[in-house]
DRENDRENDREN-890041 format. One record per residue: z negated, x, y negated of N, C-alpha, C in turn; residue in three letters. Coordinates in steps of 0.05 Angstrom, whole numbers, plus 5000, padded with zeros to 4 digits. Layout:
ZXYZXYZXYala/...
***
This chain:
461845154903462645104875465645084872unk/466044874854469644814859470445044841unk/471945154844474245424830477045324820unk/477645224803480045254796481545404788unk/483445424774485645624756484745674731unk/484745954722484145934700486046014681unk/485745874655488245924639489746264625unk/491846194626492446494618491546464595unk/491046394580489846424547487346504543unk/485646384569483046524575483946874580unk/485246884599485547234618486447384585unk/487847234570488947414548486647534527unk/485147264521482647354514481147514512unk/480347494543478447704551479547954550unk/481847944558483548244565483048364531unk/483348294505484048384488481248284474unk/479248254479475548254473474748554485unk/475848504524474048824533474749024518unk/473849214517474049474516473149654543unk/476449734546477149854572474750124573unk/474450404556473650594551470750494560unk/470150264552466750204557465350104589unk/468149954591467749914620467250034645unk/470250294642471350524654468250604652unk/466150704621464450924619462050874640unk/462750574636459850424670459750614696unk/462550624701463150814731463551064730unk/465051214710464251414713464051544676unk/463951874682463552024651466352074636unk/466351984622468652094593467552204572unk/470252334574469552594547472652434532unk/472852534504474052514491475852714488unk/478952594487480852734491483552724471unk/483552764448484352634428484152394422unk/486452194422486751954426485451744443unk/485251964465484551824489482451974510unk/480951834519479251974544479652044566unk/478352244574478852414600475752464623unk/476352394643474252474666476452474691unk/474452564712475052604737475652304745unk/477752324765479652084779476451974798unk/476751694799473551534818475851484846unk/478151504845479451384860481251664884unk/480251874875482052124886480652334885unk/479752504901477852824904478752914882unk/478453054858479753244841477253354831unk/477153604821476053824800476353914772unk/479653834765479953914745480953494734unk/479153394710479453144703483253174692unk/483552824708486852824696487152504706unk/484752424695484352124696484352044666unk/486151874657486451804624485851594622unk/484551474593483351184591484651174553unk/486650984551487550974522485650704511unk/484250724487483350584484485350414462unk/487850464451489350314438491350274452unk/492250354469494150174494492549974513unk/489650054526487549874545488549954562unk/488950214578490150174611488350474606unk/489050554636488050804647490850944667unk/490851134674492251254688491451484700unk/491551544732491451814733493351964741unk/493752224730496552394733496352614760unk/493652544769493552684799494152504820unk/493052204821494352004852495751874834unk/496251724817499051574805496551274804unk/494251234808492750944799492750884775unk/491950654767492450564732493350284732unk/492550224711492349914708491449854675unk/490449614682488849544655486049394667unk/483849294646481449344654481049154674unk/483148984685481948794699482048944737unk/485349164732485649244746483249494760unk/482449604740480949784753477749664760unk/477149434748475349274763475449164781unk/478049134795478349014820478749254839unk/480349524835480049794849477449814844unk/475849854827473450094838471049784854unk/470649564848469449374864470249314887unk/472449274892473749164907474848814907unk/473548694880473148464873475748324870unk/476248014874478547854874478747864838unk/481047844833482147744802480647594793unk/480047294802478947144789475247234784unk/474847464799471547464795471547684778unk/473347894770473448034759473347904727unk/474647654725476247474697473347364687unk/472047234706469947064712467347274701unk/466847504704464747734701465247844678unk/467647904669467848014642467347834624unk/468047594629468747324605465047294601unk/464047284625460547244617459947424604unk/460547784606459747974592460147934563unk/462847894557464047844523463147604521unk/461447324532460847084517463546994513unk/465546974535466946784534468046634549unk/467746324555467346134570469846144588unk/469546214614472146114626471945914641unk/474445684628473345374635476645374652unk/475245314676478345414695479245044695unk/482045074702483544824700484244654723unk/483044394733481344284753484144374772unk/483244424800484744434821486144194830unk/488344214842489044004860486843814884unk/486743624888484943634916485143834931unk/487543784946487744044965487644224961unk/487344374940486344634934482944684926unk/481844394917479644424918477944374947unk/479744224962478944245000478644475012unk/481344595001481844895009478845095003unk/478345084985476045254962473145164973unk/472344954987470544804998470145015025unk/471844965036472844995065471645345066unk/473245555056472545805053470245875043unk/468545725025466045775018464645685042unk/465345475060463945345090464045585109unk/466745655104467045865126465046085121unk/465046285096463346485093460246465102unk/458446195100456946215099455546135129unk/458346005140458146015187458246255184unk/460946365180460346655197457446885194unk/457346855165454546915163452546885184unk/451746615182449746525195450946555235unk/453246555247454446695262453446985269unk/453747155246453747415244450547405260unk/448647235236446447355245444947215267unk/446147065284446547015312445847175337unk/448847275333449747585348448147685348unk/447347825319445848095318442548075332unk/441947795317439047775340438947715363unk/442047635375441247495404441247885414unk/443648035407442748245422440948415423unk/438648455400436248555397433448475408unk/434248155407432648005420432047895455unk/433947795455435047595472433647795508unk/432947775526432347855545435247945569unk/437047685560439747695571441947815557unk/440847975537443148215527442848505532unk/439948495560439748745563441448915568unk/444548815594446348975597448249075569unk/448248925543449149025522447349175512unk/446049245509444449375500444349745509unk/444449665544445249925558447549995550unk/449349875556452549915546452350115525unk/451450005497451950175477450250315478unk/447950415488446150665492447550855512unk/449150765523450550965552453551095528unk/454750865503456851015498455551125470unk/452851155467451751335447450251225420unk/451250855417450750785396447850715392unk/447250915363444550835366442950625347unk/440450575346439050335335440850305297unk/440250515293441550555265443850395257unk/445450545271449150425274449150195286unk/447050075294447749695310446949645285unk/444749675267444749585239446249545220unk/447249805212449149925192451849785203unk/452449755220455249555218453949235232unk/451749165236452348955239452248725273unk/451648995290452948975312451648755332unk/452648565342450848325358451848345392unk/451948095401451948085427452747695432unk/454547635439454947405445453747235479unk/452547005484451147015504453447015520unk/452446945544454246865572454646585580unk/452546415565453446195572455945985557unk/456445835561460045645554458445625523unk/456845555514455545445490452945445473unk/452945765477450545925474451045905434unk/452545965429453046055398453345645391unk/454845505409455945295387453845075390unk/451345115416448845005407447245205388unk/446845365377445245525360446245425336unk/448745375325449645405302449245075294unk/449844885317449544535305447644505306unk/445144635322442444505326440144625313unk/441344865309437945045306438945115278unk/436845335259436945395241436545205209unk/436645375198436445275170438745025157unk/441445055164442944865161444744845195unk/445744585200446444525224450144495216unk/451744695231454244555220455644445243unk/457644335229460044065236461144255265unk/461844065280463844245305466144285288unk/467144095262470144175253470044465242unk/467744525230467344675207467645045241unk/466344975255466545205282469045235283unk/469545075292472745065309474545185277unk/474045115258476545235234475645515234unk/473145635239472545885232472546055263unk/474145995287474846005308473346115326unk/470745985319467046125340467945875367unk/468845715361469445495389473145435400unk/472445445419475645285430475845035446unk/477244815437477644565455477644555477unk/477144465492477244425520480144325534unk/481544375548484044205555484443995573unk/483343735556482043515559482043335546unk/482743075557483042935535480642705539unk/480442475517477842305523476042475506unk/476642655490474142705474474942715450unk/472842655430472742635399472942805391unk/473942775365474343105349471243225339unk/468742985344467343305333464643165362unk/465743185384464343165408463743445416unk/460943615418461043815425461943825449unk/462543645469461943725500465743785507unk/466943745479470043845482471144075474unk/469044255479468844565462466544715479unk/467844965475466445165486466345465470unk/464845625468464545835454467346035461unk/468346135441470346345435469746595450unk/467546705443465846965454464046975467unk/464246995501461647065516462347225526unk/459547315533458347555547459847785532unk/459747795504461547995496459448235476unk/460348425474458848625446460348475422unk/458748375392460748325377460548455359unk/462748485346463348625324464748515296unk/461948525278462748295261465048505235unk/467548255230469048435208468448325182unk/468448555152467048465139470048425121unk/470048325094471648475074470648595047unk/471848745028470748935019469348854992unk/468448514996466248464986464148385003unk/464348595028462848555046461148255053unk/463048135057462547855068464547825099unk/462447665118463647675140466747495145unk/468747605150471047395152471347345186unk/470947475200472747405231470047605246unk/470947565271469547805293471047945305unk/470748175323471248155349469448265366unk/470848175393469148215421469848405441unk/467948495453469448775477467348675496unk/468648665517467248565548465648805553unk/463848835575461248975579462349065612unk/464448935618464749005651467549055646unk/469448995667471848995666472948815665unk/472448615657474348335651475848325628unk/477448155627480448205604479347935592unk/480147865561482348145550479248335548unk/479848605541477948835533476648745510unk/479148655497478148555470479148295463unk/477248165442478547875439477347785411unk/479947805389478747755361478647405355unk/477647445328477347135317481147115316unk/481546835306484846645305484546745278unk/487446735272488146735238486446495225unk/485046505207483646325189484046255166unk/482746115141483746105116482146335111unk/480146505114479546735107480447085128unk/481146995143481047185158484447225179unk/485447525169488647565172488247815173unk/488947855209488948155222491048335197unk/493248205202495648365184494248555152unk/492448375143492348445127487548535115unk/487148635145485048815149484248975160unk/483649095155482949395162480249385173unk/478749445200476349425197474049705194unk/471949655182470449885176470849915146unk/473349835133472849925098471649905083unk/469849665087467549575063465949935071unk/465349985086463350185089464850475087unk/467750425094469050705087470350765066unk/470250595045471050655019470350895001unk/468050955001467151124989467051444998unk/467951375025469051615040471851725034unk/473451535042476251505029476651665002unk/473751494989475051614962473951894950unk/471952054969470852274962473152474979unk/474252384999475552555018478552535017unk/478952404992482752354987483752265010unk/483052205028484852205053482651905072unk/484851795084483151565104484951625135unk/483051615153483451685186484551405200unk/485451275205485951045221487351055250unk/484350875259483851015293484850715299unk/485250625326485950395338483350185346unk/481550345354479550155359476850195347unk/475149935350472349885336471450155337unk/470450125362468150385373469750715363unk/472150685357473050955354471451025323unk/471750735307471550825273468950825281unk/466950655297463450665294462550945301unk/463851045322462951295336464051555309unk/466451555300465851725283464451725254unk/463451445241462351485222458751535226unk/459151435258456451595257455451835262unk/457751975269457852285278458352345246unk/457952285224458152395194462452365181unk/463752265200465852325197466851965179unk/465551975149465551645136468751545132unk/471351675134473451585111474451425141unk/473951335160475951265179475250945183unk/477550865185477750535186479450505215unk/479550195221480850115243482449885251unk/485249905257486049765265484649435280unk/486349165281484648995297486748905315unk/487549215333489649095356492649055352unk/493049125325495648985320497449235308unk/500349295298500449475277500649525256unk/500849765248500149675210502549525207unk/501349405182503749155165504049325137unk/505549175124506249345096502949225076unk/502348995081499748895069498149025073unk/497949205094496449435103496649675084unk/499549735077500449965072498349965041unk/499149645022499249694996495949654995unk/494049595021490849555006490349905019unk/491050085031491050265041491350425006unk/493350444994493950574977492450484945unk/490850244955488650284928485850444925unk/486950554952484050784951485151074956unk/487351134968487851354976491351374984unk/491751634973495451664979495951865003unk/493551905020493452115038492552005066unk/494551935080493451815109493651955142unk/492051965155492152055179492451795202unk/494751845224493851625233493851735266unk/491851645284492051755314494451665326unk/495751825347498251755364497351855390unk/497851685407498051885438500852065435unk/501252315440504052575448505352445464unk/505352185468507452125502509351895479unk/511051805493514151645482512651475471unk/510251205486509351085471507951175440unk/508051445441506651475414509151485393unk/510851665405514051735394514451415380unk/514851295397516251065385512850885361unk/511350815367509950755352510050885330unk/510651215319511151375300514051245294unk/515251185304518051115286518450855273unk/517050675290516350445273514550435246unk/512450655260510550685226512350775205unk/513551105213515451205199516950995173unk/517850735195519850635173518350455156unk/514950465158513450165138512650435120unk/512850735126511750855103513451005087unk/516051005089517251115083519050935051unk/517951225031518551015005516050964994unk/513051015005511150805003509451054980unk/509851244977508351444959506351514976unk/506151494998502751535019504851845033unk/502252095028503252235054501452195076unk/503352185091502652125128502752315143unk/499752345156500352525178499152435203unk/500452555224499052445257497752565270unk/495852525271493452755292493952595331unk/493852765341493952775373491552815387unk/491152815397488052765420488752915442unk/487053145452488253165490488152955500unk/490352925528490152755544487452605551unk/487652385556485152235563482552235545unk/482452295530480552205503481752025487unk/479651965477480151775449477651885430unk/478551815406476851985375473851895387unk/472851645402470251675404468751885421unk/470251915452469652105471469552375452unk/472552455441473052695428470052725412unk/469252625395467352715374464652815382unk/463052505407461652505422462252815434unk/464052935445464153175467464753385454unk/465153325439466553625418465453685378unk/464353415383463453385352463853475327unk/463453345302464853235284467353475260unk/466353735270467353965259470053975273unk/470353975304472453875321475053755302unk/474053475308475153285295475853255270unk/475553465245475153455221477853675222unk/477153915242479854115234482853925253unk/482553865270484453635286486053485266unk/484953385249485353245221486953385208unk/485853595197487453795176489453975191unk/489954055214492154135218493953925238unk/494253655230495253435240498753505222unk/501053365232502853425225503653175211unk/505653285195507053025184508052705205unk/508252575184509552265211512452455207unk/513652515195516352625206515852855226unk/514652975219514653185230514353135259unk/511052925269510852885292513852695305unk/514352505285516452335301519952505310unk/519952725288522352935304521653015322unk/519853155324518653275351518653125364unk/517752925365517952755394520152575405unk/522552575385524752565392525852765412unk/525453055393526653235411525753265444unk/523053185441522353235472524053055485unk/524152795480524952545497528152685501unk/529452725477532252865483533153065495unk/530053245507531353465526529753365548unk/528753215551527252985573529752785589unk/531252755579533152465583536252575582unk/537652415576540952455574541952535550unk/544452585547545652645520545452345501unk/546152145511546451935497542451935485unk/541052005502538051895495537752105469unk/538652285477538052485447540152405425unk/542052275424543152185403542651925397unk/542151815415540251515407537851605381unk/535851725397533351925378534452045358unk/536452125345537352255330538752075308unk/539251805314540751695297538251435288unk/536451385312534251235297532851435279unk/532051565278532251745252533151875235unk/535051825234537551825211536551515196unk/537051385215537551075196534851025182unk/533151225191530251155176530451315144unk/531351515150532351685127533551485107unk/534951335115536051365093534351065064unk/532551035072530650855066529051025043unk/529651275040528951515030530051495000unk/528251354979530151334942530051694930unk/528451804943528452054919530552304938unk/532552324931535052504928533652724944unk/532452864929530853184935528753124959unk/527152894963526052794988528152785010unk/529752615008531752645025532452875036unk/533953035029535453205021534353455038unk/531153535036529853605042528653545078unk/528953305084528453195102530953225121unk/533553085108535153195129535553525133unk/534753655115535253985131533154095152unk/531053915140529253985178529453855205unk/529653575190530953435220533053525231unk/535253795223538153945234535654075247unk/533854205230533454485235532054485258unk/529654265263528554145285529254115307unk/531953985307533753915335535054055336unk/535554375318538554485333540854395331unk/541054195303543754105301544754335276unk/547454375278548954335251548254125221unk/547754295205547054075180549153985170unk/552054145173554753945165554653655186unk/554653745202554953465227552453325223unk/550053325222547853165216548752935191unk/549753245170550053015137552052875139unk/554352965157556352765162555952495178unk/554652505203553552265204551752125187unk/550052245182548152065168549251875144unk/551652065126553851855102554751615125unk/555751665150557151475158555551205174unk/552651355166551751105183550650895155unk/550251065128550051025099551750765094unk/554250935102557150735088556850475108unk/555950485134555850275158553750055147unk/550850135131549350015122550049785110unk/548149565109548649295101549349415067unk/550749305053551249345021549249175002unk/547948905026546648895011544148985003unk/542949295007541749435005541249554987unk/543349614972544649694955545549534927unk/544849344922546049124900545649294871unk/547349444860547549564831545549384814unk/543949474806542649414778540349164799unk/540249184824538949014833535149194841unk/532849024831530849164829529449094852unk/528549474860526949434887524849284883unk/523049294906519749154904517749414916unk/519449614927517049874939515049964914unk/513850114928511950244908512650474890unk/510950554877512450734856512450914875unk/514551174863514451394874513251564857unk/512351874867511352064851512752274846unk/515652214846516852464838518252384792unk/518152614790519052514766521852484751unk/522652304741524652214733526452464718unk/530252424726530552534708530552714678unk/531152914679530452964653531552774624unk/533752694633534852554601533752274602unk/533052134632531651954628529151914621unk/527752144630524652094624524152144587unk/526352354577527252284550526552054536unk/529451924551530151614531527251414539unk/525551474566523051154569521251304554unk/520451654557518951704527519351584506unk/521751564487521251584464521851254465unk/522851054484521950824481519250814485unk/516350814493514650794506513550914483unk/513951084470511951094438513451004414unk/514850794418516250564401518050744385unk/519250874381520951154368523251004362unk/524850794387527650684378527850514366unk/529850514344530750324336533150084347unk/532449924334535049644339536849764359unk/538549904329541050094338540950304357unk/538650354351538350594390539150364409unk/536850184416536450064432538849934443unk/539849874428542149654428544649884445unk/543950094446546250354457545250364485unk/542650324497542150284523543350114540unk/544450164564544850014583542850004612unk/541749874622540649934648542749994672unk/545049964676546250104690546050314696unk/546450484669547150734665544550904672unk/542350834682540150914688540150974728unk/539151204730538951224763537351174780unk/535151224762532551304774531751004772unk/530650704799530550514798528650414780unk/526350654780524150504768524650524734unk/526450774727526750714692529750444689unk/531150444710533250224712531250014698unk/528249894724527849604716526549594684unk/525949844678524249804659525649714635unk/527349954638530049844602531049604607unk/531049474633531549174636529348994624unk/528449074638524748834622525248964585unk/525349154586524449144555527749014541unk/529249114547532448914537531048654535unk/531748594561530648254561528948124539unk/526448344534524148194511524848254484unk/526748364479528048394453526748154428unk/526048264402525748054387529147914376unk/529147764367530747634347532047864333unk/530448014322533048264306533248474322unk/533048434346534148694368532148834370unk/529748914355528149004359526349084395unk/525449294398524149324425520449234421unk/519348984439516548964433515449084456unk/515449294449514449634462511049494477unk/509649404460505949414460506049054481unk/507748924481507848584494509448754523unk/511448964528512849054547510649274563unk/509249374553507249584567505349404574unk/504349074566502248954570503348874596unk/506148774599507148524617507848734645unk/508148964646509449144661508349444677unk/506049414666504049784670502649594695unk/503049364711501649394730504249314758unk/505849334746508649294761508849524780unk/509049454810508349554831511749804833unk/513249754824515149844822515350104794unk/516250074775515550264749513050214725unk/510750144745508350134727507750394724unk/507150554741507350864744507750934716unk/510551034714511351134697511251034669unk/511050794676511250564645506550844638unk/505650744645503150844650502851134636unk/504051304651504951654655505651654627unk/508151614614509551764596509151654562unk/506851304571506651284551502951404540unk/502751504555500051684548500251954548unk/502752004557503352294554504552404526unk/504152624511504652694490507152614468unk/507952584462510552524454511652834427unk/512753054449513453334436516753394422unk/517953154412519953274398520753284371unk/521353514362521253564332522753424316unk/524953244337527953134327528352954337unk/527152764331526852454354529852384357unk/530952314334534852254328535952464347unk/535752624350537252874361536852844401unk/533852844396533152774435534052574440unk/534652374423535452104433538252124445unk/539752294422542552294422543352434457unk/542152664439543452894470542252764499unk/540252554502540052434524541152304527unk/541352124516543651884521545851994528unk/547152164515549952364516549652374546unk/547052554559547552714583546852434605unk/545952264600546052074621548751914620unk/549351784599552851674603554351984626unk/554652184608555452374624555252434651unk/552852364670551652404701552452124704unk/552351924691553151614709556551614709unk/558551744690560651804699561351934713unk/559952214725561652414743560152234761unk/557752024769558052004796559651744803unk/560851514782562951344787566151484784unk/565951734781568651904783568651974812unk/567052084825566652144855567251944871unk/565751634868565251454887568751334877unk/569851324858572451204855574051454876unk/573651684864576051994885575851874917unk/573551754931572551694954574351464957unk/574451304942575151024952577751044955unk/579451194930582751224928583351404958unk/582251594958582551724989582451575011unk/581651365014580451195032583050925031unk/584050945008585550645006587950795015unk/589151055001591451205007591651245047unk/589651345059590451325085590751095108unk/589450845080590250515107593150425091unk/593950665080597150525070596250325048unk/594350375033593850105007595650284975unk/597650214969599250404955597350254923unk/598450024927597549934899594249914900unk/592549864916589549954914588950224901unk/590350464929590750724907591350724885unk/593350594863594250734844592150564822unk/591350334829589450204816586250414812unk/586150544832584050754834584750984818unk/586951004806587051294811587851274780unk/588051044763588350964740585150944728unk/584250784748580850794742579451124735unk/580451284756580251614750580351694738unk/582951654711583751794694582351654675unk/581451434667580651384645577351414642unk/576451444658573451614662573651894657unk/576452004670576352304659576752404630unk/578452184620578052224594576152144579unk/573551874589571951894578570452164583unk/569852204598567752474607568752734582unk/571752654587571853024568571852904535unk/571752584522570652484499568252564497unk/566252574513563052584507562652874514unk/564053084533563953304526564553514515unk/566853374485567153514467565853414439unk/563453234446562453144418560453224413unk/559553524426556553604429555953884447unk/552553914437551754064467552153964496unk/550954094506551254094539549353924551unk/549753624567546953584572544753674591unk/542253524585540653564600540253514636unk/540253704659540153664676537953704705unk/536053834690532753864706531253684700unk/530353654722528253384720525953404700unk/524553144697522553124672520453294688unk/517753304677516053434671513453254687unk/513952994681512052724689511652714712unk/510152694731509252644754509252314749unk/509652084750508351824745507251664777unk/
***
């Protein structure tokens, strides 16, 4: 069926027909909570409910993992469903027509092509699965997985087949036999065949192709609308590769799958936490030993596309390492894709010569469950295994290890995270924390600047620490529409620290009406699913709004943030004049040192026009 685009006028529609509260009530129970409804998080283990559903804003939020959206969003988290089927399902529920807007050819080729593909691999899938149940010549697969434990159940429950041994066992089954016969083009794009290296043959001559997968166990991958996208294969003897997946496809992209999730989702999401093992048989062997939250790599390492489908089910990750350098360094590379990412990470270790399938199999699933929970942080494991290598090796190897983790640090937005981190990494290695913090500024100041671009907006994910106190102030009482023109118009996004309330007073500046006005309810619609300060946009506008003296909180915040954005451009100017004075820059200095004084006199203007400001952080988790 051709798919086109569908209009935003349609999505607006629907969006403002559903009713979020009714949708949400499909999946799970709400109770009424003033304004707004309350149940237990579907997306995070919890006991005590701190899952919110506003039915006059339309979003949800929870204040225990930081998920939230609006209704289309949490139809695509708790399904796992694409945007457009989500748009497509509701619009039939409310009776309203979504008449999508004809595609390009090539995009309707494109749309052809992937509906071709799902329905080979399918018919692929169920190939496999009967040649190895059936077939007389899959007896040695058959032993195979009875010798490493897998039983009749688990070849079901995931799927599990057997590719033959001959050159064109699968790509005569699939053109000749069955219910529909497909194209050799239509094989070869969904990467079940490979060309021959040969020329003199036609593009859809079978006799110029040969099957992708023989003599292999296969293992079909699904995605988490459990439809088949790719395979892979593991040899039965010792022949290479061990393993051998499907090619990048128009459906199917290692980078960006995880295998086992269609079926470990629900694990994931009862157990807050997901396990990620390296291979097939590791995730099959423990979800059949009862151990469901664990998914698996397909050979490759995590990508950040990894990181952000990882974190729509869970902010709590374990991931296996071998204790030897290759693990060290694999941890420092992960280190730097999670760092920033709101996921805590921890690394579980294996004795020598196991892997999680043997381990479970020999020690079973109670084993492997406490292994888990007293697994250590990714910092934690990747200091440690610095330190070994550094009393393993030379002086230079331990300061090598010591400064690739520094430079990972500093990738680190929340101050008190930081901060925190460098006093264990001293404390870990036995350094001095003056000499640690001193390098680490100088490898800071060495950093590209453009890292750093003032008022320039990240793309990471939210964080969960909470904002300033005078800031989380001023996006409260914007966020329950409180300012006026003239407030508004007193904001600067500079003057903001914390990145994620920076982008936000930017987006809402920007949408200003005509009389300066802030359109608070069009800025929470365009922005609560902004991967950067949706969080908080989310958090604080469902959170209470407690001040007796709106004029007054406005003031003394604003007061105490101008106030914290000058003493820290008073510092970074004292830095620079110090810095110009010892390369002999006389007039740079005095240009600095002019800049000094007239900040100092702003600073002691704003701290004689008032109380004292505010300097503990907000209250908000977002």
């Amino acid at each position: 069926m051709d798919r086109g685009l569908i209009p935003e006028e349609i999505i607006n529609r629907i969006r403002d027909r559903a009713d979020i509260v009714e949708v949400v009530s499909a999946h799970l129970s709400l109770g009424k909570a003033g304004q707004n409804f309350k149940g237990l998080c579907p997306f995070h283990s919890e006991k005590t409910p701190s899952f919110i559903v506003s039915p006059s804003r339309q979003m949800f939020h929870c204040f225990g993992c930081g998920e939230g959206g609006n209704v289309f969003t949490f139809l695509m988290k708790i399904e796992g469903s694409s945007f457009p089927t989500v748009v497509r399902n509701l619009g039939e529920k409310y009776g309203i027509r979504v008449e999508e807007q004809p595609a390009s050819p090539a995009a309707r080729q494109r749309a052809e092509q992937v509906e071709r593909l799902v329905e080979l691999n399918k018919a692929a899938a169920e190939f496999f699965h009967k040649t190895l149940l059936k077939d007389p010549a899959a007896k040695p697969a058959r032993v195979y997985l009875k010798e490493r434990g897998i039983t009749a159940e688990t070849i079901e429950r995931f799927g599990i087949g057997y590719a033959p041994q001959a050159w064109d066992g699968a790509l005569k089954a699939l053109t000749k036999g069955g219910k529909q016969a497909w194209s050799i083009e239509d094989l070869a794009a969904a990467g079940l065949i490979v060309a021959r290296e040969q020329g003199g043959k036609k593009p859809g001559d079978a006799s110029g192709y040969y099957d992708r997968f023989r003599g292999r166990v296969i293992l079909a991958i699904l995605d988490l609308q459990k439809r088949v996208i790719g395979f892979g294969g593991r040899v039965i003897d010792d022949g290479v590769p061990k393993y051998l997946n499907s090619p990048e496809t128009p459906l199917f992209r290692k980078g960006r799958t995880l295998y086992g999730l269609e079926v470990a989702r629900e694990g994931i999401t009862r157990e807050d936490q997901v396990v990620i093992v390296e291979g097939y048989f590791d995730a099959i062997a423990l979800h059949q030993a009862g151990v469901t939250n664990v998914v698996a790599t397909l050979g490759t390492a995590l990508t950040s596309e990894h990181v952000d489908l990882i974190r729509r089910f869970t902010r709590r990750v374990v991931l296996l390492f071998d204790p030897d350098a290759a693990g060290v360094r694999a941890a420092l590379r992960t280190l730097d894709l999670f760092l920033g990412s709101g996921l805590a990470v921890q690394v579980g270790s294996l004795p020598e010569g196991e892997d999680p399938d043997t381990f479970v199999r020999s020690r079973g699933p109670e084993a492997f469950t406490a292994l888990v929970r007293q697994a250590p942080s990714l910092l934690d494991f990747t200091v440690a295994g610095s330190l070994a290598i550094g009393r393993q090796g030379s002086v230079e190897d331990r300061v090598r290890c010591v400064e690739e983790v520094l430079a990972l640090l500093q990738k680190l937005s929340n101050p008190v995270e930081k901060s925190a981190a460098l006093h264990h990494v001293a404390d870990q290695l036995g350094l001095d924390e003056k000499v640690l913090m001193e390098r680490y500024r100088q490898l800071t100041r060495n950093s590209s600047v453009a890292d750093h671009v003032p008022g320039e907006a990240s793309v990471g994910p939210v964080e969960s620490a909470p904002l300033p106190k005078d800031e989380e102030v001023l996006v409260r009482l914007l966020l329950h529409d409180k300012l006026t023109a003239p407030m508004l118009a007193q904001l600067a996004a500079d003057d903001f620290t914390d990145p994620r309330a920076r982008r936000l007073i930017a987006k809402v500046l920007e949408g200003r009406t005509e009389r300066g006005e802030p359109a608070v309810n069009e800025a929470i619609i365009n922005i609560q699913d902004d991967p950067q300060c949706g969080g908080i946009v989310r958090a604080l506008s469902l959170s209470e709004l407690s001040y007796d003296d709106v004029g007054t909180a406005f003031r003394d915040s604003l007061k105490a943030l101008k106030l914290r954005r000058i003493g820290e451009e008073i510092q970074e100017v004292k830095t620079a004049q110090m810095v110009a004075e010892r390369a002999g820059q006389a007039e740079t200095a005095r240009t600095l040192m002019l800049r000094q004084n007239a900040l100092q006199q702003e600073r002691q203007r704003l701290l004689s026009a008032g109380p004292l400001p505010l300097t503990e952080v907000g209250s908000v988790n977002a």
